[in-house]
C-alpha positions as CSV (number, residue, x, y, z in Angstrom):
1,X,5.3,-13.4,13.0
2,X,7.1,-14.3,9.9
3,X,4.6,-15.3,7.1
4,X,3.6,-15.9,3.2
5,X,2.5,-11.7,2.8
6,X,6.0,-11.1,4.8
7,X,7.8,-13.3,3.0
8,X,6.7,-11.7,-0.2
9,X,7.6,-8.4,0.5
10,X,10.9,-9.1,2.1
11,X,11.9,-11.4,-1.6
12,X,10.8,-7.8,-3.0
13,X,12.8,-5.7,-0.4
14,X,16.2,-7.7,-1.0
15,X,15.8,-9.0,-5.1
16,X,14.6,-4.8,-6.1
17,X,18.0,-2.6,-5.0
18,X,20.8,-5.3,-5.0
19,X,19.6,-8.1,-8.2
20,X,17.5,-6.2,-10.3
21,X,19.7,-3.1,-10.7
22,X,22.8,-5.6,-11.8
23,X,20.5,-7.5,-13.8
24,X,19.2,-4.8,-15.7
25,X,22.6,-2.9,-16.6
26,X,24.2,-6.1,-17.1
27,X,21.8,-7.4,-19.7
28,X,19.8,-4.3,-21.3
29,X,22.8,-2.9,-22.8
30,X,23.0,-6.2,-25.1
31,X,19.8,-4.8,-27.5
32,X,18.1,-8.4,-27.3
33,X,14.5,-8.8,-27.1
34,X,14.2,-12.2,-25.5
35,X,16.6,-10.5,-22.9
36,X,14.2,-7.7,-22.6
37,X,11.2,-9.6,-22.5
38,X,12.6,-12.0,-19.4
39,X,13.8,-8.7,-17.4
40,X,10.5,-7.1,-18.0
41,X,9.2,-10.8,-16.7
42,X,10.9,-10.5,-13.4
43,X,10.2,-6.6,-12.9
44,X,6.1,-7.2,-13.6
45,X,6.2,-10.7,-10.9
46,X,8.0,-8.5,-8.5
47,X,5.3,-5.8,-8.7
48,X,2.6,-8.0,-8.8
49,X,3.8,-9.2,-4.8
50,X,3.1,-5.6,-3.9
51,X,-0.4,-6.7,-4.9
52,X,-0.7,-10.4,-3.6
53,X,0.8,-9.4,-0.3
54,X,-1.4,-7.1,0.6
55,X,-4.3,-9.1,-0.5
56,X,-3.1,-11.9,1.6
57,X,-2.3,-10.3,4.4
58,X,-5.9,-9.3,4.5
59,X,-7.6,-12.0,3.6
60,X,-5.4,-14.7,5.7
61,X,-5.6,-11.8,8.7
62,X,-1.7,-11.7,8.6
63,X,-1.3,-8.2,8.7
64,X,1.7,-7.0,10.8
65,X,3.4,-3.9,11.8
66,X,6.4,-5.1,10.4
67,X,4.7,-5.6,7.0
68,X,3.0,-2.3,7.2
69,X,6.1,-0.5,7.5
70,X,7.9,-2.6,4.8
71,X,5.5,-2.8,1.8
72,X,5.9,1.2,1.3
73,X,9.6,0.5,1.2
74,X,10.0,-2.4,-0.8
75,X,7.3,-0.9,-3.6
76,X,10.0,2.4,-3.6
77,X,12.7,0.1,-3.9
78,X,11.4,-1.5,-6.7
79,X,10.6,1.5,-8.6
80,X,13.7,4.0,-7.6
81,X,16.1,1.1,-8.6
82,X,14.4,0.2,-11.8
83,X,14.4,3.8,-12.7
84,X,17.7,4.5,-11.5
85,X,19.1,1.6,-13.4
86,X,17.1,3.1,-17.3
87,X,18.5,6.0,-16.6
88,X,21.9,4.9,-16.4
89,X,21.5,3.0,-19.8
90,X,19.4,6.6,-20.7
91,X,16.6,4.8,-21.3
92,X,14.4,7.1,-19.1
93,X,14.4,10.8,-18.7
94,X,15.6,12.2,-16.1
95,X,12.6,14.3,-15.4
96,X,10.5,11.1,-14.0
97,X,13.0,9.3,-11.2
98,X,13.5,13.1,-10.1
99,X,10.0,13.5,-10.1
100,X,8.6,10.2,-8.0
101,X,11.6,10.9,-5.6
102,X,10.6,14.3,-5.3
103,X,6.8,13.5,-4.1
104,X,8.1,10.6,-2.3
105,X,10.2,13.1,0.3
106,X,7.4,15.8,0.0
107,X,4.8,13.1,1.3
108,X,6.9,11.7,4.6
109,X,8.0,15.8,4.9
110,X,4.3,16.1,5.4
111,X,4.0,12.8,7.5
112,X,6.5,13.7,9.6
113,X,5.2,17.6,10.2
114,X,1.6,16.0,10.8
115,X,3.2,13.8,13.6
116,X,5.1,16.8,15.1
117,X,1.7,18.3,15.3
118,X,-0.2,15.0,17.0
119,X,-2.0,13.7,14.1
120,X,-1.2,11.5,11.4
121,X,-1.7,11.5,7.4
122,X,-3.9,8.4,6.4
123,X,-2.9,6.3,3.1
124,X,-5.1,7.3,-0.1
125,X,-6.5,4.8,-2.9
126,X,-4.8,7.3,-5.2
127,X,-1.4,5.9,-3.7
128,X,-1.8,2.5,-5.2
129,X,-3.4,3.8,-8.5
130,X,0.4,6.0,-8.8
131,X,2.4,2.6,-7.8
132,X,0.6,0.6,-10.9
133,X,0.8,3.5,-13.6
134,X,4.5,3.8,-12.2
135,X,4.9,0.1,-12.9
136,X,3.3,-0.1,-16.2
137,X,5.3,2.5,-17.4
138,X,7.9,1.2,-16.1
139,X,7.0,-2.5,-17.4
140,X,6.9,-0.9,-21.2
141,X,10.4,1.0,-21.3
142,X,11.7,-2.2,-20.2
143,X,10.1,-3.8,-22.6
144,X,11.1,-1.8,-25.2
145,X,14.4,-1.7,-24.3
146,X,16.3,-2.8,-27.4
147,X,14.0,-0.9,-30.0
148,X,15.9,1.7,-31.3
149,X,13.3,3.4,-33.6
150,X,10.5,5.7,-32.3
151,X,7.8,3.7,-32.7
152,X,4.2,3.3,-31.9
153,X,5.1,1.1,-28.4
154,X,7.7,4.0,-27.8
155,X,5.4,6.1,-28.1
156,X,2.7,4.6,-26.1
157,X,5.3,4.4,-23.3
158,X,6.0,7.9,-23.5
159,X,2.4,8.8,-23.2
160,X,2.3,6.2,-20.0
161,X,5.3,8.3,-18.8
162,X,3.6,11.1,-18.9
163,X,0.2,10.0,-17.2
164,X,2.2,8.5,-14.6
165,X,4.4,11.7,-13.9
166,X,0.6,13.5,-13.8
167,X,-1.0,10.5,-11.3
168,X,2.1,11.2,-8.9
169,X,2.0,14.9,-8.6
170,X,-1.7,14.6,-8.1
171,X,-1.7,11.9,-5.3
172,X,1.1,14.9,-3.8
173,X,-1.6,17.0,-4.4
174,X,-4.0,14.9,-2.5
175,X,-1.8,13.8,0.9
176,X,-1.2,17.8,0.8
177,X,-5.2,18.2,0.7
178,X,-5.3,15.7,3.7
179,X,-2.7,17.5,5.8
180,X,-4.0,21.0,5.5
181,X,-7.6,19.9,6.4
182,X,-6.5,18.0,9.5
183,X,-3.9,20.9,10.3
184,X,-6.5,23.6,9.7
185,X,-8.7,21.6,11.9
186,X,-6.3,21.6,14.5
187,X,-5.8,25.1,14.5
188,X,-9.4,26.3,14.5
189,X,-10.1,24.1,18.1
190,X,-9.8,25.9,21.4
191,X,-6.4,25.4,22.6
């Protein structure tokens, strides 16, 4: 039961909301852009396992219930701590965390009406597309930490902030599209 894909996102499950967050107020606060640059290290080779275990998983026909159910969780951790943690040091705004939060609930809100109602509300490409702009953007205000002028690598991570913020709502946008067709579906058939 317990394999390399597993393994992966269980590393990324326990290292995302108990190391990282400790890590990154410890160590971001000291301004240092050899510091930065290792964090930012660290935060991009945990979000490239939410790549590799997937890929494994499928191509080594590993895939388990137990990974399925823990993949989604450990890419949230990832990305709710990390943001969590910039916003602390006010590195992020607060608009963004509140924002991929937000369509995180709205999305298992929906999940959890579609089951009430006997059907269920497939995973969309545009899901993984909104995990890697998340962690790009992510990846850069880490990154650029320590810089304390607004220049033209602030800048581009603002304008990644903003794309990413757009990405999420739409991907809301989309699992909403998938529930109302399967719901609308539902109600037009004969009882």
């Amino acid at each position: 039961m317990f394999n390399v894909p597993l393994l992966l996102t269980t590393v990324r499950l326990l290292i995302s909301p108990f190391v990282l967050p400790i890590l990154l107020i410890e160590f971001v606060p000291l301004h240092n852009a050899l510091v930065n640059q290792l964090l930012t290290g660290l935060f991009v080779l945990l979000s490239m396992t939410d790549f590799l275990d997937g890929y494994l998983a499928r191509k080594c026909k590993q895939e388990t219930m137990l990974g399925k159910l823990l993949d989604p969780v450990a890419d949230k951790c990832l990305i709710v701590s990390t943001a969590m943690s910039l916003l602390y040091l006010h590195k992020l705004f607060l608009y963004w965390p509140v924002l991929v939060i937000a369509r995180d609930f709205f999305v298992m809100g929906l999940r959890e009406v579609a089951l009430s109602y006997g059907f269920s509300v497939p995973v969309i490409w545009g899901g993984k597309v909104k995990t890697a702009a998340q962690m790009v953007y992510l990846a850069v205000v880490l990154y650029t930490a320590h810089l304390e002028t607004y220049g033209f690598i602030i800048q581009i991570g603002w304008w990644l902030g903003v794309i990413s913020c757009g990405i999420t709502l739409w991907t809301g946008g989309m699992y909403y599209h998938q529930f109302y067709k399967q719901y609308a579906k539902l109600q037009r058939s004969p009882q």
